[in-house]
C-alpha positions in Angstrom: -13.0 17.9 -11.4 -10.4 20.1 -10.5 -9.7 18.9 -6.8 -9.2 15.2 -8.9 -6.9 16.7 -11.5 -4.6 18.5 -8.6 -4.9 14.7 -6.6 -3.2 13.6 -9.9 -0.3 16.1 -10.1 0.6 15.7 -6.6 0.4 11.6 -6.6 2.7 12.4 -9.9 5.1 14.3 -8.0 5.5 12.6 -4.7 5.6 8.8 -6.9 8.1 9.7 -9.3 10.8 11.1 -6.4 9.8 8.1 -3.7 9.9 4.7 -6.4 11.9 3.8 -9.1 11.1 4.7 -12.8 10.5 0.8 -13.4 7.8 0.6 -10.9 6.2 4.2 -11.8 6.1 3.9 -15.3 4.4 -0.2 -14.9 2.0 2.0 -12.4 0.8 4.3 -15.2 0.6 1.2 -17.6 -2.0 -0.4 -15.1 -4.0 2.9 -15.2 -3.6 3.3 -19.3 -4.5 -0.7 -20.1 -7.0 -0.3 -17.2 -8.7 2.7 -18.3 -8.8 1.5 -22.2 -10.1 -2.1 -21.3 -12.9 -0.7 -19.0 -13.4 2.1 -21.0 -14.3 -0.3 -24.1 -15.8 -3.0 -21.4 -18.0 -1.7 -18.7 -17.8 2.2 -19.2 -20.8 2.3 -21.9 -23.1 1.3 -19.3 -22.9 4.8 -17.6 -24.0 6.5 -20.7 -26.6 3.5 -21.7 -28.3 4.0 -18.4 -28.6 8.0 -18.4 -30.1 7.6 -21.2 -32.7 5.1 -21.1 -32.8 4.8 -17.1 -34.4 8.1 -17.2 -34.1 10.7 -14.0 -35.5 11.0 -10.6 -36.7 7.4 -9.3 -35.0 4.3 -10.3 -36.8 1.0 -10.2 -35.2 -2.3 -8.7 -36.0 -4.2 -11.7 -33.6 -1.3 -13.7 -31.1 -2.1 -10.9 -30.9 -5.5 -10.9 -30.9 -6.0 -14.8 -28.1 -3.2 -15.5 -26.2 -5.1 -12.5 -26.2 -8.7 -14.3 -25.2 -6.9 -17.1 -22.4 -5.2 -15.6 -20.9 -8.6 -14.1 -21.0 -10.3 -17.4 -19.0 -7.6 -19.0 -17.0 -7.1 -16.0 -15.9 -10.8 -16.4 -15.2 -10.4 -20.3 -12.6 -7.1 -18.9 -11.0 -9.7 -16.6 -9.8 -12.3 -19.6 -8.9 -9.4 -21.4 -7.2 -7.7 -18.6 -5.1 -11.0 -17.8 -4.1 -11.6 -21.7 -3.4 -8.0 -21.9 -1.1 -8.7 -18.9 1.1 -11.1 -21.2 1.9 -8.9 -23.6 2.7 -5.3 -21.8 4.6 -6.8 -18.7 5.6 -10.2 -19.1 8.0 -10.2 -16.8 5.8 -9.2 -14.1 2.3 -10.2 -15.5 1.0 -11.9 -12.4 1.1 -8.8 -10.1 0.5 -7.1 -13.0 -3.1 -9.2 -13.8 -3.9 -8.6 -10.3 -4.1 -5.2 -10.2 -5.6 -4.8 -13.5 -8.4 -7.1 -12.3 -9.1 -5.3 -8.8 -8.7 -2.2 -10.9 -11.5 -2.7 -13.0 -13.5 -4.7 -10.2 -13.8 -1.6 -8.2 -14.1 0.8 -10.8 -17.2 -1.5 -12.0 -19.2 -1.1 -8.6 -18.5 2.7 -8.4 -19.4 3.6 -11.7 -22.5 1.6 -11.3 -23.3 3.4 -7.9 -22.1 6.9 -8.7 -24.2 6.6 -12.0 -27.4 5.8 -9.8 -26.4 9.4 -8.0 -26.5 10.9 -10.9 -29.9 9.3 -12.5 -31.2 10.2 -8.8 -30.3 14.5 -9.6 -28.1 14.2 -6.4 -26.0 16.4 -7.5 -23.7 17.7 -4.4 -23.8 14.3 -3.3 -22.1 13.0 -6.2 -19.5 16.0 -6.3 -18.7 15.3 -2.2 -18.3 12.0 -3.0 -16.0 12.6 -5.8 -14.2 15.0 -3.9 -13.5 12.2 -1.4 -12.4 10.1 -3.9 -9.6 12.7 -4.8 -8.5 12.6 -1.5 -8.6 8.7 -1.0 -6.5 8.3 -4.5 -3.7 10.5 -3.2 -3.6 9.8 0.8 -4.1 5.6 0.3 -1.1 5.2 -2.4 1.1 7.3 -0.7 1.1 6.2 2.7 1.5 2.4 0.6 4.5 3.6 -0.5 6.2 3.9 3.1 4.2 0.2 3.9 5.1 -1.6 1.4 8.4 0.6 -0.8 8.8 0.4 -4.4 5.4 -1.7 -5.3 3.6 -0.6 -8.3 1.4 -3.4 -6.8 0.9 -1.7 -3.4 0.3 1.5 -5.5 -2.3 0.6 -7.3 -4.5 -1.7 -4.7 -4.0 1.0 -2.7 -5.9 3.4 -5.6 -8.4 0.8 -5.9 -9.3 0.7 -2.3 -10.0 4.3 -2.3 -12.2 3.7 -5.1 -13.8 1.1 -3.7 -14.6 2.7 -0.7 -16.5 5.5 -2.4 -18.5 3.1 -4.3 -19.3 1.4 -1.3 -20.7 4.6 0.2 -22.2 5.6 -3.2 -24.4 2.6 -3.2 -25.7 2.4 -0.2 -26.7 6.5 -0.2 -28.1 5.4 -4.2 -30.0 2.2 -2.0 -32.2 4.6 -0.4 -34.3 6.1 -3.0 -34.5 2.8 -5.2 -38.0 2.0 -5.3 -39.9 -1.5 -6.6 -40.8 -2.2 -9.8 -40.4 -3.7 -13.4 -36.9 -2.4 -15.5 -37.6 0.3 -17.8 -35.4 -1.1 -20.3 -34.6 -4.6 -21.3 -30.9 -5.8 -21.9 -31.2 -5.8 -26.0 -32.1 -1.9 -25.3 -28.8 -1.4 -23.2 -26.7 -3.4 -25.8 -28.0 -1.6 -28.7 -27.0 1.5 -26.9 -23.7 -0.1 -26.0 -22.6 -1.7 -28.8 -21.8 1.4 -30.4 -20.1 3.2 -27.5 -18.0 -0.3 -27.1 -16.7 -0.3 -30.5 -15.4 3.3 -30.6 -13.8 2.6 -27.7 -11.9 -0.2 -29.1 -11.1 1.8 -31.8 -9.7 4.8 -30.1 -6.7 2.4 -28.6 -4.4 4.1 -30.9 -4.8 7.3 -29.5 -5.2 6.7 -26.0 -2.7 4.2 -25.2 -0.2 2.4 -28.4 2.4 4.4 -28.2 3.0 3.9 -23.9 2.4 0.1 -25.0 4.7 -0.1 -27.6 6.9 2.2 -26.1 7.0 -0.6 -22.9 7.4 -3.4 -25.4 10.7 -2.1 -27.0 12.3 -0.5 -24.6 11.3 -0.4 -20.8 8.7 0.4 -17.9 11.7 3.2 -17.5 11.2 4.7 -20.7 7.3 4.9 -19.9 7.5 6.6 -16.9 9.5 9.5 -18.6 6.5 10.0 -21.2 3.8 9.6 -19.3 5.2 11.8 -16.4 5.9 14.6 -19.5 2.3 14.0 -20.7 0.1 14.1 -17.6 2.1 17.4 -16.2 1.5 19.0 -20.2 -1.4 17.8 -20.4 -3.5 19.3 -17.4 -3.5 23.2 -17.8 -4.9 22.7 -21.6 -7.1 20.4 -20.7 -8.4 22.2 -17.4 -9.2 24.9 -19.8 -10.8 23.0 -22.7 -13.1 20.8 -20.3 -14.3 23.9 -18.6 -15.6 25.5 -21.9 -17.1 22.0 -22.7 -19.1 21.4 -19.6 -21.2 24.8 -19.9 -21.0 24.8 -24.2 -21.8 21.4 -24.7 -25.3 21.9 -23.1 -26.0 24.8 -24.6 -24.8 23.8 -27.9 -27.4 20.6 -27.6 -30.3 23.1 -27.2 -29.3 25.2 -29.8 -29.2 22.6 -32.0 -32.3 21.0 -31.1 -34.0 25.1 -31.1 -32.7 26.7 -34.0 -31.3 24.3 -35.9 -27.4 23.1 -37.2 -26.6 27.1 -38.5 -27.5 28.3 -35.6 -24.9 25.5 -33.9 -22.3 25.8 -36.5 -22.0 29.5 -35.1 -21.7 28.6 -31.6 -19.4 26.0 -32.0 -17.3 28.7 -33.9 -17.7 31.2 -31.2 -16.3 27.8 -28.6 -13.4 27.9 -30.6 -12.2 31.0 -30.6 -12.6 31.0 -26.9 -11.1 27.8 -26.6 -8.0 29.4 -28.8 -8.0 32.3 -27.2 -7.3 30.5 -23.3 -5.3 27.0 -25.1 -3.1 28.4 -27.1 -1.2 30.8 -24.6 -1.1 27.7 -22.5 0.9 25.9 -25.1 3.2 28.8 -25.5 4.4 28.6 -21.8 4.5 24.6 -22.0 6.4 24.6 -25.1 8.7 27.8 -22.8 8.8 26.5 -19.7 8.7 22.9 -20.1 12.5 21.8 -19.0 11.7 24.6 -15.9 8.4 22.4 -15.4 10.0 18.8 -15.3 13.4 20.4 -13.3 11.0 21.7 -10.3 8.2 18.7 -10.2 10.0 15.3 -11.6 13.4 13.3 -10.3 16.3 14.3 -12.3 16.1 11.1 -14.3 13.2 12.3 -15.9 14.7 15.6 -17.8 16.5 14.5 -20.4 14.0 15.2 -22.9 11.6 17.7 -21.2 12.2 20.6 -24.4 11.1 18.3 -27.2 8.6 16.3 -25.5 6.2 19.1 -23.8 6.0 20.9 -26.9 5.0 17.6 -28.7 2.6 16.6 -26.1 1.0 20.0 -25.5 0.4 20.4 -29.2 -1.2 16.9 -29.1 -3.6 17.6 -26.3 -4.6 20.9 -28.0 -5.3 18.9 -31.4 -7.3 16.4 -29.3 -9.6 18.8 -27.3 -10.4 20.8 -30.9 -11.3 17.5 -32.0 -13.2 16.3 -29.1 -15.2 19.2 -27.9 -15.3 21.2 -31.4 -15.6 19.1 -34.3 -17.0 15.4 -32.7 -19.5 17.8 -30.8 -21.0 18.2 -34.0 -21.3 14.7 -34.4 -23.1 14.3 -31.1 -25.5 17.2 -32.1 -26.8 15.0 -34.8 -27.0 12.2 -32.6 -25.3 9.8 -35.0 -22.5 7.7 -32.7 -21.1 5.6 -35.4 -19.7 8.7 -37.2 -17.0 8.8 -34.5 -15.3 5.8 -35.9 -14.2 7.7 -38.9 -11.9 9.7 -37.0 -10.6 7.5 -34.7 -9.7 5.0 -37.5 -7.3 7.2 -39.2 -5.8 8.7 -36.1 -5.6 4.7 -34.2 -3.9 3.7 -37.7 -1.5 6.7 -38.1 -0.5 6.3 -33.7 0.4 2.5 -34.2 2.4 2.8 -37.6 3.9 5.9 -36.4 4.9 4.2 -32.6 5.9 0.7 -34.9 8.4 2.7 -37.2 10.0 5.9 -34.5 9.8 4.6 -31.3 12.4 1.7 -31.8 15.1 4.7 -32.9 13.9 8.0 -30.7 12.3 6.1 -27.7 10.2 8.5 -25.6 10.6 11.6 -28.7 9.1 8.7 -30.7 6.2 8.0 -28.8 5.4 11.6 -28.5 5.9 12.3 -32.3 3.4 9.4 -32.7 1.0 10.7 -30.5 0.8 14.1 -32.8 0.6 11.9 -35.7 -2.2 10.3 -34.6 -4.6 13.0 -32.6 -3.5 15.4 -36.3 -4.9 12.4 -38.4 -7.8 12.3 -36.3 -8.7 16.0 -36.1 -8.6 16.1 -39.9 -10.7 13.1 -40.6 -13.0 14.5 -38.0 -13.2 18.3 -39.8 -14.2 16.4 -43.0 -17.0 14.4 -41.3 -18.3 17.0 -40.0 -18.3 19.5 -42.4 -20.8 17.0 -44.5 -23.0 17.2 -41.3 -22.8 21.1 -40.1 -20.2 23.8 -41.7 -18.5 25.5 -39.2 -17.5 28.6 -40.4 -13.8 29.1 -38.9 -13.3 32.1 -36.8 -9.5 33.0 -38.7 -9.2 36.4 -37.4 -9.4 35.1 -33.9 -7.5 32.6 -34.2 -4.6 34.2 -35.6 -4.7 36.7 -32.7 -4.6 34.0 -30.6 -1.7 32.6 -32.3 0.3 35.8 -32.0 -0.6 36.6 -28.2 0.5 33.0 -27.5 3.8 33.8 -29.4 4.2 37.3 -27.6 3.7 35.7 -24.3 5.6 32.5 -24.8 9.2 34.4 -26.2 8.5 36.8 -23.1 8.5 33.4 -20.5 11.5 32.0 -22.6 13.2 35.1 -22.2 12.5 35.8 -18.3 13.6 32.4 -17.7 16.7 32.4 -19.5 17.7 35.6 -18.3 18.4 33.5 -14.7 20.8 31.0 -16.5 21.4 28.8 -13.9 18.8 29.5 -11.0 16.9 27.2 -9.5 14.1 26.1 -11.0 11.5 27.5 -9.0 12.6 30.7 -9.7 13.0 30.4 -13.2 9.9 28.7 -13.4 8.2 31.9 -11.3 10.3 34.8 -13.4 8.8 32.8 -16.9 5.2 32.5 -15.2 4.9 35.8 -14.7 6.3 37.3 -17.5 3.4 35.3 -19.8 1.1 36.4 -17.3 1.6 40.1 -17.9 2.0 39.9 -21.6 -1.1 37.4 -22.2 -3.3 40.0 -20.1 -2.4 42.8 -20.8 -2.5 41.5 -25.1 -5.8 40.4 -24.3 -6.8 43.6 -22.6 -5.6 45.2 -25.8 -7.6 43.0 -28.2 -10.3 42.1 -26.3 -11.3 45.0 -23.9 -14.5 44.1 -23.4 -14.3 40.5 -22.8 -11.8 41.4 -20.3 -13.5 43.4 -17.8 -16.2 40.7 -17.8 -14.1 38.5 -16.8 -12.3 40.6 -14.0 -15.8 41.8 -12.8 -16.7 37.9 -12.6 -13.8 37.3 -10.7 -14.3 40.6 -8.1 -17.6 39.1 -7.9 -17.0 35.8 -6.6 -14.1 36.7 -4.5 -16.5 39.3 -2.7 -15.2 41.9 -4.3 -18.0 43.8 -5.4 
């Protein structure tokens, strides 16, 4: 996870200062309409088959049935790749199609085969290979660029390929340990399961992709490269953070719920978010500090006109979405009740469009990111109230407001360390502001939380060989 999140930043930086804006910011419209359509197409069939494939052996008739399954609804993500096409670059929808479709092709046979690794326990297998994938997603687009310059095209077939070739390696590692026999689910089983999953994806468009569409539609691919350049780079420290407290609560959460019931849960999930407070909201401090130092050190100059105003914005956005998705929605899952999670994704889908429709043909790029917040804030409120009529979570205010204040403390201390170099370069004031929140959030936290503290040093000591 984290080797494929630093693949991103670095194909970020080395795209933005060796193509044009036009051609980046079409490149990260392939990726958003791409992810969205197979997100809503072919994506639920990962979940569907964890959960009814079973673990350990899989049977050929399982195989072959989720396979015809995955070409027919591949084929549906191709018309609605190619109409989509129409719509978000018309000028270029041809090459634009094209790499939509081989897009979504690939990513079809490597979910497929990757989710076979994973129904099969093989663990470190699936991790190397992802791990390679990483690699292929940064080495193959880049050398592109130097084949064939300043082709989103190139780009992204060169993406695919890398994708491509995992899958072709997952599958035939997966091929080894499939066994004969009957399916173990029939194809009214999977779409029950899917149906559900399909929907909310469709539903969550508003969040996940409007405003870049919109954004594109009145303005340029230009304008979409600035935002979503802004976004990933403010997006990836919170949600490093968040994701990491998700993948060891969320299990535990499950059996908690299932052991001792929604109270018991309710208090977990309030002991997550303080945590997750506690680590995000510092985060958003320095982003919302440091952002103009950020974009001046990693992005082209063309891209820094609006670096103060959008990172806060965007960081505050991500931070709403991730209390939403791994606090609130959790408890959702925890009941095991799917369609729930189309009340909050109404709300915040509705607010993201109306919002994009109404300030992004005035503010542009500010626009889109003022819609964003709109939306993910609708969201996270509609999904409090749902799930407050499923489990109360009782909020942990105390902690939060510490939170709030160390993130404050630290942030004004970055601001401060950076502005102190007026004009440096940006690396230095980026280091002189990085350091200075360092120090304050530590040694605030040290203050507050002594305990929790020395934990975590001693786990660090520990797996550095420390002790």
């Amino acid at each position: 996870m984290l080797l494929t999140r630093l693949s991103s930043l670095l194909l970020l930086v080395v795209a933005t200062h060796l193509i044009d804006r036009s051609e980046y910011g079409i490149l990260t419209l392939v990726v958003t309409v791409g992810e969205l359509t197979d997100t809503a197409v072919t994506n639920w069939l990962r979940i569907a088959l964890l959960r009814l494939g079973g673990k350990g052996t899989i049977s050929s008739g399982s195989l072959l049935l989720a396979a015809r399954v995955l070409l027919a609804t591949t084929a549906i993500s191709f018309v609605v790749s190619i109409l989509a096409s129409f719509v978000v670059a018309p000028d270029a929808w041809g090459q634009f199609s094209i790499a939509l479709c081989v897009y979504l092709g690939v990513n079809a046979i490597s979910r497929l085969a990757t989710t076979l690794l994973q129904m099969q326990q093989r663990h470190s297998t699936y991790s190397l290979l992802e791990s390679l994938r990483a690699l292929l997603q940064f080495v193959l687009p880049v050398s592109s660029i130097f084949i064939v310059p300043n082709s989103f095209l190139a780009m992204s077939l060169a993406s695919s390929l890398g994708i491509l070739i995992v899958g072709l390696v997952s599958a035939v590692t997966a091929a080894t340990s499939i066994v004969p026999g009957p399916s173990r689910f029939t194809t009214r089983q999977l779409l029950a399961l899917g149906l559900p999953l399909m929907a909310i994806a469709a539903m969550s468009f508003g969040l996940n992709s409007a405003e870049r569409v919109i954004l594109k539609i009145y303005y340029d691919a230009g304008a979409v490269a600035v935002f979503a350049a802004a976004y990933a780079l403010a997006r990836q420290p919170i949600d490093t953070v968040a994701n990491a407290i998700n993948m060891g609560g969320f299990p535990e959460l499950m059996a908690k719920f299932d052991e001792d019931g929604p109270v018991a849960a309710g208090r977990l999930l309030a002991a997550q978010m303080a945590l997750q407070g506690r680590l995000s909201f510092p985060i958003v401090a320095a982003l919302v500090a440091l952002g103009p130092d950020i974009s001046a050190l990693f992005l082209p100059a063309g891209y820094h006109q609006y670096a103060g105003l959008l990172f806060p914005l965007i960081a505050f956005s991500v931070l709403a979405t991730n209390f939403n998705s791994f606090i609130f929605q959790n408890v959702i899952h925890a009941h095991k009740r799917p369609w729930l999670l189309i009340w909050p994704m109404a709300p915040g889908s509705a607010a993201t469009v109306i919002l994009s429709i109404l300030l992004i043909p005035r503010y542009a790029e500010i626009g889109a990111a003022i819609a964003l917040l709109g939306g993910t804030v609708a969201s996270l409120v509609a999904s409090i109230i749902v799930s407050r009529r499923l489990t109360i979570i009782p909020i942990p205010w105390r902690d939060l407001a510490a939170s709030v204040g160390i993130a404050a403390l630290s942030g004004l201390a970055a601001w401060l360390a950076s502005a102190l170099l007026g004009d440096a370069w940006a690396f230095f004031k980026l280091a002189a502001g990085g350091t200075a929140w360092l120090l304050v959030f530590l040694g605030l936290q040290t203050l507050l939380h002594p305990a929790q503290t020395r934990a975590l040093v001693q786990t660090v000591r520990a797996r550095l060989g420390m002790a």
